[in-house]
N, CA, C and O atoms as CSV, one atom per row, in Angstrom:
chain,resi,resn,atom,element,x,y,z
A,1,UNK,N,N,0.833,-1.179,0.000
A,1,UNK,CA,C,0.000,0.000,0.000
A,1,UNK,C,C,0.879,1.244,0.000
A,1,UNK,O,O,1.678,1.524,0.894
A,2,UNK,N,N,0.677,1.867,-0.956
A,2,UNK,CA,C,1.468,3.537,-1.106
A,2,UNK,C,C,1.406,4.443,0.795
A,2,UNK,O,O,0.699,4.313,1.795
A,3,UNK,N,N,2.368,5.145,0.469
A,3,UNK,CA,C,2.225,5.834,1.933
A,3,UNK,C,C,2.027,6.912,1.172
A,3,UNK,O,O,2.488,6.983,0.032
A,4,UNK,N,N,1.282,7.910,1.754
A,4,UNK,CA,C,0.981,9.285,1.940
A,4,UNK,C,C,0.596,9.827,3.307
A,4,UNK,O,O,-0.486,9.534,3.818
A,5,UNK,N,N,1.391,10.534,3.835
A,5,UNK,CA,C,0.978,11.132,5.109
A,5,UNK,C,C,1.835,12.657,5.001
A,5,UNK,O,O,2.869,12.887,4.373
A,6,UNK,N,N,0.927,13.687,5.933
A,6,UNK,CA,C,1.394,14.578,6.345
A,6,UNK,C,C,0.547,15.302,7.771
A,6,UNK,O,O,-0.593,15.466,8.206
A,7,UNK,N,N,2.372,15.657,8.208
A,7,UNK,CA,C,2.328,16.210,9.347
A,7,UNK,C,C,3.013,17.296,9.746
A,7,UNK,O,O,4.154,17.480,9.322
A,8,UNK,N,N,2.324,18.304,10.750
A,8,UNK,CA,C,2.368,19.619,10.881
A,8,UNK,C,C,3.907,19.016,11.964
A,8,UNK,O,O,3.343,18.041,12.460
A,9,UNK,N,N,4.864,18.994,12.374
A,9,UNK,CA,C,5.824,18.626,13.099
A,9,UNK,C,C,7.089,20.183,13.732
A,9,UNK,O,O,8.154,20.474,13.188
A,10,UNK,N,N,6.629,20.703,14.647
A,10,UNK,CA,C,7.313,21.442,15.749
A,10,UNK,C,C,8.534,21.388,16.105
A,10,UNK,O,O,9.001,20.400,16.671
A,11,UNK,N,N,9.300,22.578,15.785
A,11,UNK,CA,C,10.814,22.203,15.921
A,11,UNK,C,C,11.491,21.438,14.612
A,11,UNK,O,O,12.580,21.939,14.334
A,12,UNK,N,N,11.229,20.700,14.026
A,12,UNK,CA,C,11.329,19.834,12.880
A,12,UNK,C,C,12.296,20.239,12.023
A,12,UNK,O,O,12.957,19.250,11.706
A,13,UNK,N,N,12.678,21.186,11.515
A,13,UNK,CA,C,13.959,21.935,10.834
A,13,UNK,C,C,14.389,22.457,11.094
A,13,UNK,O,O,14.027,23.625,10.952
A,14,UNK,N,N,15.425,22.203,11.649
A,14,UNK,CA,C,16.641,23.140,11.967
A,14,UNK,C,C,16.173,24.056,12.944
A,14,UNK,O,O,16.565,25.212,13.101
A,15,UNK,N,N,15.131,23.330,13.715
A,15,UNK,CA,C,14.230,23.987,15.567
A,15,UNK,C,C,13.240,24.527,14.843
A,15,UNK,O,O,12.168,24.330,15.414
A,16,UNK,N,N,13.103,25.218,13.674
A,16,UNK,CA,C,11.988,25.663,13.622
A,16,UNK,C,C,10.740,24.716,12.780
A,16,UNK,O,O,11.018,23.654,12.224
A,17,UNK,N,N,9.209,25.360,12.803
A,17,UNK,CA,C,8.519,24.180,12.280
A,17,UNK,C,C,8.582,23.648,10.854
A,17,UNK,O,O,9.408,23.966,9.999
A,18,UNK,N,N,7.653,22.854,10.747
A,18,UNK,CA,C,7.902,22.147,9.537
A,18,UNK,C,C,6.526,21.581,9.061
A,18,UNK,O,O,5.951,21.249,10.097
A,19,UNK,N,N,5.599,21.269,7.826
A,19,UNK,CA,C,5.267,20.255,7.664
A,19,UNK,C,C,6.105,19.174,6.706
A,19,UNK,O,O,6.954,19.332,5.829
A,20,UNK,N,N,5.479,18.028,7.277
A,20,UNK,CA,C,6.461,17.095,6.662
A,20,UNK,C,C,5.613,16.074,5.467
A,20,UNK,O,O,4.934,15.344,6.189
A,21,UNK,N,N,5.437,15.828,4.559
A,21,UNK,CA,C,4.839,15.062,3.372
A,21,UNK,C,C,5.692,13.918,3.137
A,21,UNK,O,O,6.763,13.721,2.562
A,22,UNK,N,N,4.923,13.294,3.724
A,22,UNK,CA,C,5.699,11.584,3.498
A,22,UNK,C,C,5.538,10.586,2.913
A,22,UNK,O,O,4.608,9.815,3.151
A,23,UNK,N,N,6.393,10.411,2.053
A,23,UNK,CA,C,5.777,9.073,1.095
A,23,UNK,C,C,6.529,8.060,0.685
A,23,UNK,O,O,7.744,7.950,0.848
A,24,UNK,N,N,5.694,7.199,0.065
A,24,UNK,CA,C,7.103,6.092,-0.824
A,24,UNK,C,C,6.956,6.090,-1.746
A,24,UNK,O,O,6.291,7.078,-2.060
A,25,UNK,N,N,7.331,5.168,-2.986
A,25,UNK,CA,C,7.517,5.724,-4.481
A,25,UNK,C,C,6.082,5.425,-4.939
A,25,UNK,O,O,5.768,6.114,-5.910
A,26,UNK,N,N,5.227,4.679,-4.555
A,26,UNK,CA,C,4.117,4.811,-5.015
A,26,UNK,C,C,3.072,6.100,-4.568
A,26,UNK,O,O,2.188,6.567,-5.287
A,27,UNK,N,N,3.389,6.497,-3.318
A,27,UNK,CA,C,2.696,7.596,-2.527
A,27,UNK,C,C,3.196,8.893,-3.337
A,27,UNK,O,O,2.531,9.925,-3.428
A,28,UNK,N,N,4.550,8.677,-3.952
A,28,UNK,CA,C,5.040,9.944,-4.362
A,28,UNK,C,C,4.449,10.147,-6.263
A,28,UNK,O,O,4.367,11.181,-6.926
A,29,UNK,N,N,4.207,9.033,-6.566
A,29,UNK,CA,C,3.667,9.065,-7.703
A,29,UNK,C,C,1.960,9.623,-7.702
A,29,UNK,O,O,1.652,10.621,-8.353
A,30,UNK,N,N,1.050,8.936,-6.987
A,30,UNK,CA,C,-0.239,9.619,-6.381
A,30,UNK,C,C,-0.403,10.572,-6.646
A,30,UNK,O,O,-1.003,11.136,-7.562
A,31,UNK,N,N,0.689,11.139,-5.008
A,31,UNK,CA,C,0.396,12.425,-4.546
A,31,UNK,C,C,0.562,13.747,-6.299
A,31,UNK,O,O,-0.076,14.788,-6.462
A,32,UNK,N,N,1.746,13.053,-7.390
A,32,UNK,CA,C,2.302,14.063,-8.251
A,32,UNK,C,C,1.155,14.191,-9.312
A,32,UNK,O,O,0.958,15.165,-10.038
A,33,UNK,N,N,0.175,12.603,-9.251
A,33,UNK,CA,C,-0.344,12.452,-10.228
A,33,UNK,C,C,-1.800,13.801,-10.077
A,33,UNK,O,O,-2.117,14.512,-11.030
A,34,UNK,N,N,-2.572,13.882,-8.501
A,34,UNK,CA,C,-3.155,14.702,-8.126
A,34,UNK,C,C,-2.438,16.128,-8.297
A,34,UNK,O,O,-3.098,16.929,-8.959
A,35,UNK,N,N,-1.760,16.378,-8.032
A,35,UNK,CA,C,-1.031,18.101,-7.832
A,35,UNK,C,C,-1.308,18.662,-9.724
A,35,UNK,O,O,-1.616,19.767,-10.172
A,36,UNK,N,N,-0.961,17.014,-10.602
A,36,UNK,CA,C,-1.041,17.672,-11.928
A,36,UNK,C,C,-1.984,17.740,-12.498
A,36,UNK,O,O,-2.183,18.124,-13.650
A,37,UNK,N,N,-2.930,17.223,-11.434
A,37,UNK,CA,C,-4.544,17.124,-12.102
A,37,UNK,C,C,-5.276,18.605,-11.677
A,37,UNK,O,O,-6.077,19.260,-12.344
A,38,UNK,N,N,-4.800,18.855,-10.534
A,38,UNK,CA,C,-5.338,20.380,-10.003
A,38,UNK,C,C,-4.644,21.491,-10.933
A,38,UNK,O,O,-5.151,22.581,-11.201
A,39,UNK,N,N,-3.265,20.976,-11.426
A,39,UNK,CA,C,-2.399,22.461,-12.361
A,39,UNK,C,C,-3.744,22.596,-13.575
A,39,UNK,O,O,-4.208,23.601,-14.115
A,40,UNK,N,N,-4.085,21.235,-13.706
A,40,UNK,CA,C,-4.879,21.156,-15.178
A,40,UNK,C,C,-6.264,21.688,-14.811
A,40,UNK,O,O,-6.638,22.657,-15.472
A,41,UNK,N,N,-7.148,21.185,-13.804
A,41,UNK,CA,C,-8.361,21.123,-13.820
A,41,UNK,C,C,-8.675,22.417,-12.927
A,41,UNK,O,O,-9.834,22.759,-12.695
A,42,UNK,N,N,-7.490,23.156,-12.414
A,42,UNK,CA,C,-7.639,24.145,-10.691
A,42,UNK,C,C,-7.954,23.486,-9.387
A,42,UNK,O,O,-7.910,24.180,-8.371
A,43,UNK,N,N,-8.366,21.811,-9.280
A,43,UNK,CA,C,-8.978,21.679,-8.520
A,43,UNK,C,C,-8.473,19.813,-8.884
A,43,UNK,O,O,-8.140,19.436,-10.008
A,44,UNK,N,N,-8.543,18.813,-7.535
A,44,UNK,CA,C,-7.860,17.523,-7.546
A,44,UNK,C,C,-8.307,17.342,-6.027
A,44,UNK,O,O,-8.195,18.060,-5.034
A,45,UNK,N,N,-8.948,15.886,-6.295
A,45,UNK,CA,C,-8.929,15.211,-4.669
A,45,UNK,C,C,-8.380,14.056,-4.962
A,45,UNK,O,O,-8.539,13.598,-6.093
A,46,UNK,N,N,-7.586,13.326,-3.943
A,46,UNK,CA,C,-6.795,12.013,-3.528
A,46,UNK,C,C,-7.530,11.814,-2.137
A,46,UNK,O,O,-7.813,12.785,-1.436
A,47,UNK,N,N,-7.771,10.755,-1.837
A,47,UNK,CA,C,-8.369,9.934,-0.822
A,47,UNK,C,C,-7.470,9.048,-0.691
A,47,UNK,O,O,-7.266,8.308,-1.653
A,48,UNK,N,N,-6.523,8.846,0.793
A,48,UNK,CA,C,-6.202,7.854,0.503
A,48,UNK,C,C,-5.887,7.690,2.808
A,48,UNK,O,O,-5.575,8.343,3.804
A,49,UNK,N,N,-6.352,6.129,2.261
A,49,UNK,CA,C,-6.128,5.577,4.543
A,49,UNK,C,C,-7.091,7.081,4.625
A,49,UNK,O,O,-6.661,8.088,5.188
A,50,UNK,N,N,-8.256,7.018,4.051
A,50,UNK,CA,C,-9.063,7.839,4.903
A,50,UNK,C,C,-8.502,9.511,5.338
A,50,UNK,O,O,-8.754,10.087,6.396
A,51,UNK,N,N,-7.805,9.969,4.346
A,51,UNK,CA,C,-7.959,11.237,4.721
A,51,UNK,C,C,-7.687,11.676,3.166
A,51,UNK,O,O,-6.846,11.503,2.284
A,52,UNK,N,N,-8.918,12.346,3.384
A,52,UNK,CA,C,-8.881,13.369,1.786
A,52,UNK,C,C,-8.099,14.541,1.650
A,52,UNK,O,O,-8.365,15.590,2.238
A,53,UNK,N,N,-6.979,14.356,0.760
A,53,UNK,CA,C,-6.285,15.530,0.531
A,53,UNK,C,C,-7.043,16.447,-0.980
A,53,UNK,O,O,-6.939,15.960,-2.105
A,54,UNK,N,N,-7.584,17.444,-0.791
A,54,UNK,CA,C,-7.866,18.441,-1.597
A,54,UNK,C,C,-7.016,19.388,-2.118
A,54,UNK,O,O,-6.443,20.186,-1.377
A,55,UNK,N,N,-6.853,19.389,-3.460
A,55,UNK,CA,C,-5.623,20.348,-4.073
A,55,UNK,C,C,-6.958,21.889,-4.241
A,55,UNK,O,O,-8.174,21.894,-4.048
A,56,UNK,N,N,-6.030,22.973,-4.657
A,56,UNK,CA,C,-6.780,23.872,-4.836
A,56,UNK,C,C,-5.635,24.899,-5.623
A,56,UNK,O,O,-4.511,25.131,-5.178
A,57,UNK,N,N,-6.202,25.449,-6.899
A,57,UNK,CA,C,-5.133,26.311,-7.225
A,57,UNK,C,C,-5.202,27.809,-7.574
A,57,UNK,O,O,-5.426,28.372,-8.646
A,58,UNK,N,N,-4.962,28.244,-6.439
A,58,UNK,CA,C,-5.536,29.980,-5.982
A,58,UNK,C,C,-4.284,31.042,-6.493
A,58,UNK,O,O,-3.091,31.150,-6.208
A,59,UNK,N,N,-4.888,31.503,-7.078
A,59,UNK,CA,C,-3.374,33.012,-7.070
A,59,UNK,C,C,-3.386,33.551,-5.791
A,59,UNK,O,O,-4.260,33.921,-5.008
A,60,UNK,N,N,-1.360,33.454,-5.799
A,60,UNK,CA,C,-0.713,33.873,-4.318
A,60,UNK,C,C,-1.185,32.698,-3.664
A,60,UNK,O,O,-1.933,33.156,-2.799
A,61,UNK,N,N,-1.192,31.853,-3.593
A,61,UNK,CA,C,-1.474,30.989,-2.120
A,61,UNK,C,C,-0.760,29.963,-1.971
A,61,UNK,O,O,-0.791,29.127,-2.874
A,62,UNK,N,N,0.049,29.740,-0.845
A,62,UNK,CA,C,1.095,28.524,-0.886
A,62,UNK,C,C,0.604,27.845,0.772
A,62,UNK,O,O,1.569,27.483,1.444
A,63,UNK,N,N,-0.413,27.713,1.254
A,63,UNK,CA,C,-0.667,27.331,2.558
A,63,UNK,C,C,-1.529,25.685,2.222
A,63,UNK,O,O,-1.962,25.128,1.213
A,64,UNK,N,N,-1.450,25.324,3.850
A,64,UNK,CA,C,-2.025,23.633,3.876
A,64,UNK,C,C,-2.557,24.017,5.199
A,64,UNK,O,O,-1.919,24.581,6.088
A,65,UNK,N,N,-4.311,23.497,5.248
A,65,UNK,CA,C,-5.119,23.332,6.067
A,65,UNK,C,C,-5.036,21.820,6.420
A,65,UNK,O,O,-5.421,20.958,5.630
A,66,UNK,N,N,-4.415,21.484,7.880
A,66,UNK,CA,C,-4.850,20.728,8.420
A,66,UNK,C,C,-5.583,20.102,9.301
A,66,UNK,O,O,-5.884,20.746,10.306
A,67,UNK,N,N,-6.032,18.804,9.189
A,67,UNK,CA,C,-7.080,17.955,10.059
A,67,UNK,C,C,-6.708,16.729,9.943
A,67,UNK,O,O,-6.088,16.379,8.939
A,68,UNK,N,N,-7.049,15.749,11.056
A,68,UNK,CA,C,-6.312,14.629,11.157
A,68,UNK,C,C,-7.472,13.932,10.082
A,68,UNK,O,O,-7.412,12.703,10.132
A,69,UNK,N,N,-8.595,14.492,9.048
A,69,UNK,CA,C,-8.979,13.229,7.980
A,69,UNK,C,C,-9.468,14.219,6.903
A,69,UNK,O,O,-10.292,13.991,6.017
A,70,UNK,N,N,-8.711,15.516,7.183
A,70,UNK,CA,C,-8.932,16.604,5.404
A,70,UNK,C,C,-7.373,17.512,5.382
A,70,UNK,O,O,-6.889,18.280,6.213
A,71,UNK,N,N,-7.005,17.160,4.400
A,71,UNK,CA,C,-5.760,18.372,4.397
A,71,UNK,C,C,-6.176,19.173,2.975
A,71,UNK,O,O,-6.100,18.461,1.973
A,72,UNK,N,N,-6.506,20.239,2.812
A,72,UNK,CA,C,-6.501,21.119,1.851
A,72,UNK,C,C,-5.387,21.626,1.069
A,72,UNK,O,O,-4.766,22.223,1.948
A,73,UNK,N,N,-4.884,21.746,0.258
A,73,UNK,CA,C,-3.775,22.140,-0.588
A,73,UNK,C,C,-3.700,23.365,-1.289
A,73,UNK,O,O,-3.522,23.286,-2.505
A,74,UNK,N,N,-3.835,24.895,-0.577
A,74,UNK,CA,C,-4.474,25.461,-1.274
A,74,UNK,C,C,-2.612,26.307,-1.744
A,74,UNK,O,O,-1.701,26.722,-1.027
A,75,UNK,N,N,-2.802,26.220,-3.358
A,75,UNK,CA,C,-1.157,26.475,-4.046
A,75,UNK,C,C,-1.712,27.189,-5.514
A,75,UNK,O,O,-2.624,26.932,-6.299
A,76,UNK,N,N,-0.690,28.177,-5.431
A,76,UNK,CA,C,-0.321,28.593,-6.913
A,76,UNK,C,C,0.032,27.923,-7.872
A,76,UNK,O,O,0.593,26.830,-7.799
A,77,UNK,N,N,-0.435,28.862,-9.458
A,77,UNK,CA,C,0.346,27.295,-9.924
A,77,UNK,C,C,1.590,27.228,-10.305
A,77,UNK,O,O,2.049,26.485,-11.173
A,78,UNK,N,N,2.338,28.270,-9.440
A,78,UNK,CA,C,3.938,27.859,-9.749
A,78,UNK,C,C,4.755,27.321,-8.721
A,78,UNK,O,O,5.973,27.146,-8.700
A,79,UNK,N,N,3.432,26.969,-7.439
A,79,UNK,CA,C,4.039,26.184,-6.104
A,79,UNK,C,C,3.625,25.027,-6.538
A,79,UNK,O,O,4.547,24.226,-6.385
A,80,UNK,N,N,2.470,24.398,-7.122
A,80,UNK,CA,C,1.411,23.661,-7.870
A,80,UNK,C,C,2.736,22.981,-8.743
A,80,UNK,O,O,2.819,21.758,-8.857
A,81,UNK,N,N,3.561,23.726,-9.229
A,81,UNK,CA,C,4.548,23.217,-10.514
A,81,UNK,C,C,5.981,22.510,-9.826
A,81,UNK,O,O,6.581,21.436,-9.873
A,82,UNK,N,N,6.086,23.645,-9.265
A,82,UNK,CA,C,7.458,23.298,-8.223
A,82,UNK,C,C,7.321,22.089,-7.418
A,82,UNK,O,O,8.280,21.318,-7.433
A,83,UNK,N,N,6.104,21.729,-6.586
A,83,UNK,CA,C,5.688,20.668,-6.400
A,83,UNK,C,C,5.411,19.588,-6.623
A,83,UNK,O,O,5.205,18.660,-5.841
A,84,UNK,N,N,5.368,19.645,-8.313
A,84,UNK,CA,C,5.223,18.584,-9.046
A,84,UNK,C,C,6.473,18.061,-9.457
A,84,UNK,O,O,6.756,16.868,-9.351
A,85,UNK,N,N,7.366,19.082,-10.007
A,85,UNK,CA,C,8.781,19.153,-10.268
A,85,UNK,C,C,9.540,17.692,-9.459
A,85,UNK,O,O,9.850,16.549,-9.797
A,86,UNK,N,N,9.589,18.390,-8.432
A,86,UNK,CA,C,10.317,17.657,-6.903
A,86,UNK,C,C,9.877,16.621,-7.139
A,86,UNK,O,O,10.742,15.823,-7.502
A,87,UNK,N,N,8.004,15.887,-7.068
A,87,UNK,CA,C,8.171,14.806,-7.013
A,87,UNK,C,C,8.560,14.201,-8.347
A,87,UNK,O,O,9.122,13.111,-8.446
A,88,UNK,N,N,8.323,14.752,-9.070
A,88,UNK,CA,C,8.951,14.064,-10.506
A,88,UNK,C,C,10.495,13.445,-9.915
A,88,UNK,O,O,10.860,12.399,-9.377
A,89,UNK,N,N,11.020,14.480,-10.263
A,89,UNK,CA,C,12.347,13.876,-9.878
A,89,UNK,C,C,12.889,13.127,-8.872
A,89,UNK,O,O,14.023,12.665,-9.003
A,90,UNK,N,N,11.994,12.870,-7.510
A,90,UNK,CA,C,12.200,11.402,-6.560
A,90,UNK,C,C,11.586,10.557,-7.495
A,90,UNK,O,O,12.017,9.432,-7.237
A,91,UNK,N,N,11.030,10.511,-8.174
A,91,UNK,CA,C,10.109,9.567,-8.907
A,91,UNK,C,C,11.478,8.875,-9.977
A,91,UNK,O,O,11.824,7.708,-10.162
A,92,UNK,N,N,11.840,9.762,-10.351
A,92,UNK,CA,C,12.772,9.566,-11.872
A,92,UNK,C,C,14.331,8.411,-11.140
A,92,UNK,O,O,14.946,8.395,-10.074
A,93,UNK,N,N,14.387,7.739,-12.225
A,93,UNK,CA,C,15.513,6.280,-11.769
A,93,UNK,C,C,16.794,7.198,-11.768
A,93,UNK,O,O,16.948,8.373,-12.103
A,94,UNK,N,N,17.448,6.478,-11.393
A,94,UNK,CA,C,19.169,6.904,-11.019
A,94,UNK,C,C,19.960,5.169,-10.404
A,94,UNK,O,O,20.126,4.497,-9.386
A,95,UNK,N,N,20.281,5.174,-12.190
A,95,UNK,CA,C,21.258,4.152,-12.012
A,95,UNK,C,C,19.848,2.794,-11.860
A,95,UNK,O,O,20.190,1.989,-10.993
A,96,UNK,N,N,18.718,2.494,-12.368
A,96,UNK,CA,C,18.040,1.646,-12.448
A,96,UNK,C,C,17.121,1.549,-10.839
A,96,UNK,O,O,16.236,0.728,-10.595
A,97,UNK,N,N,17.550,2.453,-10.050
A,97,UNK,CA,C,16.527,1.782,-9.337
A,97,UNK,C,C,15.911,3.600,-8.962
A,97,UNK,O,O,16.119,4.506,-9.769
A,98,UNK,N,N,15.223,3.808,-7.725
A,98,UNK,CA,C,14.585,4.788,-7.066
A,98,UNK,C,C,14.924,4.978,-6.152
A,98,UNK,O,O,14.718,4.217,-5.206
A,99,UNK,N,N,15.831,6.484,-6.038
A,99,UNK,CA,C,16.502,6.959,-4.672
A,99,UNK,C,C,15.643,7.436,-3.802
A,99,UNK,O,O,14.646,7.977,-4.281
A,100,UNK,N,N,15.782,7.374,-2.243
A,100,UNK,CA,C,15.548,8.370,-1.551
A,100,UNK,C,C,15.735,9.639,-1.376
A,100,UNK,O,O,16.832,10.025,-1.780
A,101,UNK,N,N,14.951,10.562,-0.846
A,101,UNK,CA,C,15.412,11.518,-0.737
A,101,UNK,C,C,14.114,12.551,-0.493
A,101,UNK,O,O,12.989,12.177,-0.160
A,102,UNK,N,N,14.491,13.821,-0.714
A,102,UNK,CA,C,13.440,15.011,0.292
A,102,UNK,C,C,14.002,16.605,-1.098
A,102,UNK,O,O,14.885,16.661,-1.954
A,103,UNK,N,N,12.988,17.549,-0.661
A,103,UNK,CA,C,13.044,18.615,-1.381
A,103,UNK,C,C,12.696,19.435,-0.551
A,103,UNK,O,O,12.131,18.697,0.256
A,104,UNK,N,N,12.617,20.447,-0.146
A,104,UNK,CA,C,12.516,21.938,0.764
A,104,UNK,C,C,11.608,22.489,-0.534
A,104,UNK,O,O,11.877,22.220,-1.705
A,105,UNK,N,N,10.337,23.419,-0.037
A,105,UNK,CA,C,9.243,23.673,-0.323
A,105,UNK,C,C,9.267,25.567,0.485
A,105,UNK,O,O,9.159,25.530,1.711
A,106,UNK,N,N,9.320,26.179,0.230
A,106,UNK,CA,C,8.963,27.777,0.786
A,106,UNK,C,C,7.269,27.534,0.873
A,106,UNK,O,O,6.707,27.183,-0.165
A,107,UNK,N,N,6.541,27.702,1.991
A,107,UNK,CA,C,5.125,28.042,2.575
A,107,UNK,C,C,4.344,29.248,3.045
A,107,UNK,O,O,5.093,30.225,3.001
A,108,UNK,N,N,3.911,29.364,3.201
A,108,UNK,CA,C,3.052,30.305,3.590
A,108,UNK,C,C,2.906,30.232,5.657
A,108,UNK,O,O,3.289,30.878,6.633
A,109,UNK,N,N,2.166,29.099,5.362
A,109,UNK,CA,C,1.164,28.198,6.849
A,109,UNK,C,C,0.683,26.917,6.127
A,109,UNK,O,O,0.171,26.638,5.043
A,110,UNK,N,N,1.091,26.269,7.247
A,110,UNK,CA,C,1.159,26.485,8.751
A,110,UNK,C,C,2.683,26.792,9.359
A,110,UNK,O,O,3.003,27.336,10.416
A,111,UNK,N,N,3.788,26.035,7.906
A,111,UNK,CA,C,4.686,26.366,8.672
A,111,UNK,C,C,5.699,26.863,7.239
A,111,UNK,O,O,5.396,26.386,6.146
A,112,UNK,N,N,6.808,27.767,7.341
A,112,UNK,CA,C,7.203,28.141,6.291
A,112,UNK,C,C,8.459,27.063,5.442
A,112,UNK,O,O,9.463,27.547,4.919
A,113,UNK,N,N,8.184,25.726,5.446
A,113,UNK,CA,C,8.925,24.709,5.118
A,113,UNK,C,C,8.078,23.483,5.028
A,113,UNK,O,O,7.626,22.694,5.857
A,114,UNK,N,N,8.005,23.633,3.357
A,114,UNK,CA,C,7.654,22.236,3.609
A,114,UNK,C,C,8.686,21.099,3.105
A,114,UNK,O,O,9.481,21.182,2.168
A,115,UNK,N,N,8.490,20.168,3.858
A,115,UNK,CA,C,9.288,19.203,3.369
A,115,UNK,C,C,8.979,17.490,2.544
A,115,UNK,O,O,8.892,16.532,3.311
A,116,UNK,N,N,8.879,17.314,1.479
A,116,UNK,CA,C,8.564,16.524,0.556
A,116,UNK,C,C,9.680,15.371,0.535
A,116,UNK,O,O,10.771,15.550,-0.007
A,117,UNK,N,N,9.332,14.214,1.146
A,117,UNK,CA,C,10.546,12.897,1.595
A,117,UNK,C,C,9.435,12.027,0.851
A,117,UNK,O,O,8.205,12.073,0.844
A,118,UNK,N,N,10.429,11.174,0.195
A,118,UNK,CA,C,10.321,10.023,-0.149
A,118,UNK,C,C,11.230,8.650,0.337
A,118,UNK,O,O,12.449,8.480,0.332
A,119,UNK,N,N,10.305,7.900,0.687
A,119,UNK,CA,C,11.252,7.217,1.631
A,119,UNK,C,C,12.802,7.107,2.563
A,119,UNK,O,O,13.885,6.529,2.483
A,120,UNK,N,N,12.055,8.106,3.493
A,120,UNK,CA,C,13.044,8.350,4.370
A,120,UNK,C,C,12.168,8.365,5.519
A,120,UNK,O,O,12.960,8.913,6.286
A,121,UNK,N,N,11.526,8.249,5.955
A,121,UNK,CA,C,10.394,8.557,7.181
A,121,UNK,C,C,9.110,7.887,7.115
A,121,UNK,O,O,8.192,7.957,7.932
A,122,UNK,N,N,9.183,7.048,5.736
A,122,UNK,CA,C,8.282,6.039,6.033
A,122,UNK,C,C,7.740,5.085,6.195
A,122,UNK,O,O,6.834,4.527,5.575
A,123,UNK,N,N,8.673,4.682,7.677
A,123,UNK,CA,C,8.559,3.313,8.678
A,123,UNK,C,C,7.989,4.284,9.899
A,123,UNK,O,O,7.399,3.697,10.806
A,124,UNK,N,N,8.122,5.733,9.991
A,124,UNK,CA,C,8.137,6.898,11.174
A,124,UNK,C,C,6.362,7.395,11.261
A,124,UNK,O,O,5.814,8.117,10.429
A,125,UNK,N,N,5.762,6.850,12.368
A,125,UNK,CA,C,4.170,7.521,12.384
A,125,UNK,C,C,4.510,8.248,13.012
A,125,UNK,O,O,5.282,7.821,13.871
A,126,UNK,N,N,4.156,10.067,13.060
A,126,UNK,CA,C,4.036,10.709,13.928
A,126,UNK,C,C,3.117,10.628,14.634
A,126,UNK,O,O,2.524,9.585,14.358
A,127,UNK,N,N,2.443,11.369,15.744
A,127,UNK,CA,C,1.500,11.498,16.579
A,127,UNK,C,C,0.737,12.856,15.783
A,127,UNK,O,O,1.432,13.602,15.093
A,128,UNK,N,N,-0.043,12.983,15.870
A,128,UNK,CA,C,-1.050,13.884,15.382
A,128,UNK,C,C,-0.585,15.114,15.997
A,128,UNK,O,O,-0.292,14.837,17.160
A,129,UNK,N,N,-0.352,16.520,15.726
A,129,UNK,CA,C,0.106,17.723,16.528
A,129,UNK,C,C,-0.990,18.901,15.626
A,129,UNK,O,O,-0.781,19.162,14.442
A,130,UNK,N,N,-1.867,19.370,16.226
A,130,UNK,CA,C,-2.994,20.487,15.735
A,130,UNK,C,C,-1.970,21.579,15.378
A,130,UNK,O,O,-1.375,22.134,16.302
A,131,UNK,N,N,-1.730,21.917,14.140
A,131,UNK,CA,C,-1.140,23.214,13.773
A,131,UNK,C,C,-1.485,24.511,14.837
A,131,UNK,O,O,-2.628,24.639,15.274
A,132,UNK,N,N,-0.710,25.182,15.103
A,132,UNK,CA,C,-1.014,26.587,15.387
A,132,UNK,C,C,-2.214,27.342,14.829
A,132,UNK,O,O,-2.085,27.655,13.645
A,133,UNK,N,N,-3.395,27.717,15.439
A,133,UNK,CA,C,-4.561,28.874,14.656
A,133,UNK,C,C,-3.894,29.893,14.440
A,133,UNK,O,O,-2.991,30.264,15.190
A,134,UNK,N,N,-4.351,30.675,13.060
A,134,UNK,CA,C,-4.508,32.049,13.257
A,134,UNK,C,C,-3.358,32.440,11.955
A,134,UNK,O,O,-3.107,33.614,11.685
């Protein structure tokens, strides 16, 4: 079963926060296949282990609404692109097989980093942490 998870995680980079987008090569394919369906359509849902991630593609907006069973995606479409980018390229072979690895993301909110891992963190459940309001 593909992993897709994300979590709002405190302290998480370099002390300051983070969300973290976690996947494996099938989760990372998903998640890229949705992000390019919202560049196309403005708009993309993925369902997946029960929590619906909703893409949304707003001018100026690089933020993620979270809930432990809706995360909203609300992105430009040149965060929308950049996003897709990244996972493309965890996606793409090197040397026949599929590396690990992560991409740094500039945010809005909840936290100004996001971080996009592909198998590196996912054997790691976090605990659920309610973003900061406001």
């Amino acid at each position: 079963m593909a992993v897709v998870r994300v979590n709002f995680l405190p302290e998480f980079y370099l002390g300051d926060d983070a969300l973290l987008l976690t996947l494996d090569g099938d989760g990372a394919e998903l998640f890229k296949s949705a992000v390019e369906e919202a560049r196309i359509n403005r708009s993309a849902r993925l369902l997946h282990s029960g929590v619906a991630h909703e893409f949304r593609i707003e001018l100026g907006a690089s933020r993620v609404e979270l809930t432990p069973e809706r995360v909203v995606w609300r992105l430009d479409d040149a965060k929308a692109a950049e996003i897709a980018e990244d996972l493309a390229t965890l996606s793409a072979s090197h040397d026949e097989r599929k590396a690990a690895g992560h991409f740094y993301v500039d945010m809005t909110s909840p936290a100004e980093t996001l971080v996009i891992s592909r198998d590196e963190y996912a054997d790691v459940v976090y605990p659920w942490v309610a973003p900061p309001q406001g």
